[in-house]
C-alpha positions in Angstrom: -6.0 -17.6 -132.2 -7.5 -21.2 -133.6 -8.6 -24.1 -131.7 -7.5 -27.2 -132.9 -9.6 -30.3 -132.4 -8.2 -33.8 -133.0 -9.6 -37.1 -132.4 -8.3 -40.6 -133.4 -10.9 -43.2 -135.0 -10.9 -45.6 -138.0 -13.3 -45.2 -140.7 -13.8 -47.4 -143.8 -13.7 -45.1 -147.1 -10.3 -43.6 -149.2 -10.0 -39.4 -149.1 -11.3 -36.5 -147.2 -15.1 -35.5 -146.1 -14.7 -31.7 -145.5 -17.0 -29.9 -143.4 -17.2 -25.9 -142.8 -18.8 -24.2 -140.3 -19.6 -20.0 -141.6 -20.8 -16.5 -140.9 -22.4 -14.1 -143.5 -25.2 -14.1 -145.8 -26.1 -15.5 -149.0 -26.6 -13.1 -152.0 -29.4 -13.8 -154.5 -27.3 -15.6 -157.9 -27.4 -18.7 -159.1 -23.9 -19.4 -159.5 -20.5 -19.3 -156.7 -21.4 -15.4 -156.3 -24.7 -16.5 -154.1 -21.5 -17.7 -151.3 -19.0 -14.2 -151.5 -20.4 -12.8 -148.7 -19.9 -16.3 -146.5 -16.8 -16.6 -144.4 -15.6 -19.6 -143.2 -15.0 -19.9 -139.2 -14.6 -23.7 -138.6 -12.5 -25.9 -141.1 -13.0 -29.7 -140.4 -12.1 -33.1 -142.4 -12.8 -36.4 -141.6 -10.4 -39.3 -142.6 -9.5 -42.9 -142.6 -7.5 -42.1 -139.4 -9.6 -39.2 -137.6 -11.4 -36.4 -137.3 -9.5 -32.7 -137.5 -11.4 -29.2 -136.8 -9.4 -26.0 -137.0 -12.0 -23.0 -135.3 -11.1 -19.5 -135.5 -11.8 -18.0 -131.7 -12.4 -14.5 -133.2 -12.9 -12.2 -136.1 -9.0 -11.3 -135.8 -8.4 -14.9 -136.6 -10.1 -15.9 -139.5 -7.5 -15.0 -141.4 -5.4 -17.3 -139.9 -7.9 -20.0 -140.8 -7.5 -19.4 -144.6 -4.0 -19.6 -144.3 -5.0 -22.9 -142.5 -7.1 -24.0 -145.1 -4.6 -23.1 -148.1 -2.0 -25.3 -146.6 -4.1 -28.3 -145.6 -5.7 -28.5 -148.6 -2.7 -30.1 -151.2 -2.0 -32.4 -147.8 -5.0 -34.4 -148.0 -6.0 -37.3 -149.8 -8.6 -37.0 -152.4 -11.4 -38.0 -153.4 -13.1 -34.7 -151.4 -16.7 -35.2 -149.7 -18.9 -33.1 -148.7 -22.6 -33.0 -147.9 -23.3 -29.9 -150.4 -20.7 -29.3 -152.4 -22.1 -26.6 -154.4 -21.7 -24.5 -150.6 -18.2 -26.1 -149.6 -17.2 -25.2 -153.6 -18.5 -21.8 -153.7 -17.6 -20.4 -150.0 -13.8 -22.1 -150.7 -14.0 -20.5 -154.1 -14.5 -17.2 -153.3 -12.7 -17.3 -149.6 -9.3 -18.7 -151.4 -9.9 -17.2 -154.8 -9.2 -20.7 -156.5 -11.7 -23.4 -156.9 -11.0 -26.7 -155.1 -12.4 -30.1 -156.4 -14.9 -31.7 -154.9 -15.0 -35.3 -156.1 -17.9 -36.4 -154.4 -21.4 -35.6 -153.6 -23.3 -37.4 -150.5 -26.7 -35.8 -150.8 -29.0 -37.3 -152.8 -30.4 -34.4 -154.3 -29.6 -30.7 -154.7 -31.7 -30.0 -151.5 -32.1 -32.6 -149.4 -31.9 -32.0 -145.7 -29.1 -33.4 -144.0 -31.6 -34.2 -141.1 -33.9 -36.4 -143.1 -31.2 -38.2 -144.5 -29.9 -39.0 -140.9 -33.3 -40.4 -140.0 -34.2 -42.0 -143.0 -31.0 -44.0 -142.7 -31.3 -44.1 -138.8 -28.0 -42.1 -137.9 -27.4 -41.0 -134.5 -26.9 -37.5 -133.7 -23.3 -37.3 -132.2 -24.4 -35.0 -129.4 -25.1 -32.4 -132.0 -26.1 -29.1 -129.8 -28.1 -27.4 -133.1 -29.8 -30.7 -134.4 -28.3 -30.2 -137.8 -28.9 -26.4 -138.1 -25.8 -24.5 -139.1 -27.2 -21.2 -138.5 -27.8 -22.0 -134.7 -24.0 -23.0 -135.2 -23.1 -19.8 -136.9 -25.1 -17.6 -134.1 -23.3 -19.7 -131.4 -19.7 -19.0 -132.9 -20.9 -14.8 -133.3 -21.5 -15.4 -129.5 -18.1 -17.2 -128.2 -19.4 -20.6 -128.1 -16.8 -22.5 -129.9 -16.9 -25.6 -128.3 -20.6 -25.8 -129.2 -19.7 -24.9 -133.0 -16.8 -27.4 -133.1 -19.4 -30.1 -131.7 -21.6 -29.5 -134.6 -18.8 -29.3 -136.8 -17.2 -32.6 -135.4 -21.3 -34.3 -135.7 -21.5 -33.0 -139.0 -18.5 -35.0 -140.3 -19.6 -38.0 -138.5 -22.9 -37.9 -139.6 -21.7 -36.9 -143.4 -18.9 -40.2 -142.6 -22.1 -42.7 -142.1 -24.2 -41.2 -145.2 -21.2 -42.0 -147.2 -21.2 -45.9 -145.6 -24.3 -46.3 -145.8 -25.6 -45.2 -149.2 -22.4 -43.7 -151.3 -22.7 -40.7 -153.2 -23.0 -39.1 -156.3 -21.5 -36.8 -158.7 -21.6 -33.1 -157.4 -24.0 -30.4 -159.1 -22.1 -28.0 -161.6 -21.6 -24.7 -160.3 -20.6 -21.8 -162.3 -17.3 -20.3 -160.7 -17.6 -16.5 -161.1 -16.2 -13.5 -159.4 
């Protein structure tokens, strides 16, 4: 079964910030392979016209996400945001066995902390229950909190949606696709 999360609003910027929400572990490359053990569990894209989160309520349905996932992607606008795209590119990549374009990168650097750049550009918090840490998130989703996990998620795209406002973005990092 998937939860589906929808919520109207109007936001000032053309395409699609994506946010996902995982389980798993990262292996030690340098290239996509560091994500193939990462499984996405929470799918979520902020628009022009809203705010849409697909959660998978159980290992049995995180297949049904993908399928989710494969079929939203050709549906939205581009560009495609995303706060790290090296992790959104690389889980994607390895999850749907084709890689998907992210256009646009909206942290500064490679590592920057989403959290500092929220306070350094004085972003609220959107109720987020795990203050910008996604492992919290990941823990809480192993655990049957979904409506905690799809808070975060939904905060993390509202957050990600001001960055972008506020200060733009860049081009994304190269990331060597291998499988």
């Amino acid at each position: 079964m998937v939860k589906i999360y929808s919520e109207k609003l109007v936001s000032n910027f053309k395409g699609n910030i994506i946010d996902i929400e995982t389980i798993g572990n990262f292996l030690s490359y340098e290239d996509s392979r560091k994500y193939k053990n990462i499984i996405p569990v929470i799918f979520g894209f902020i628009n022009n016209k809203g705010i849409k989160i697909f959660c998978a309520k159980n290992r049995v349905s995180i297949p049904k996400i993908k399928k989710n996932i494969i079929k939203l992607l050709p549906s939205l606008e581009k560009p495609f945001y995303a706060f790290n795209t090296d992790f959104e590119r690389g889980v994607l990549f390895h999850t749907l066995k084709r890689e998907i374009n992210f256009d646009k990168e909206l942290n500064l650097e490679k590592f920057e902390a989403k959290r500092n750049a929220v306070h350094f550009l004085k972003i609220p918090h959107y109720k987020d229950p795990f203050d910008d840490n996604g492992l919290l998130c990941s823990q809480a989703w192993l655990k049957g909190e979904f409506e905690s996990a799809i808070l975060h998620n939904r905060s993390c795209l509202l957050k990600e949606r001001d960055i972008l406002l506020k200060r733009g973005f860049r081009e994304p990092d190269k990331l060597e696709f291998v499988k």
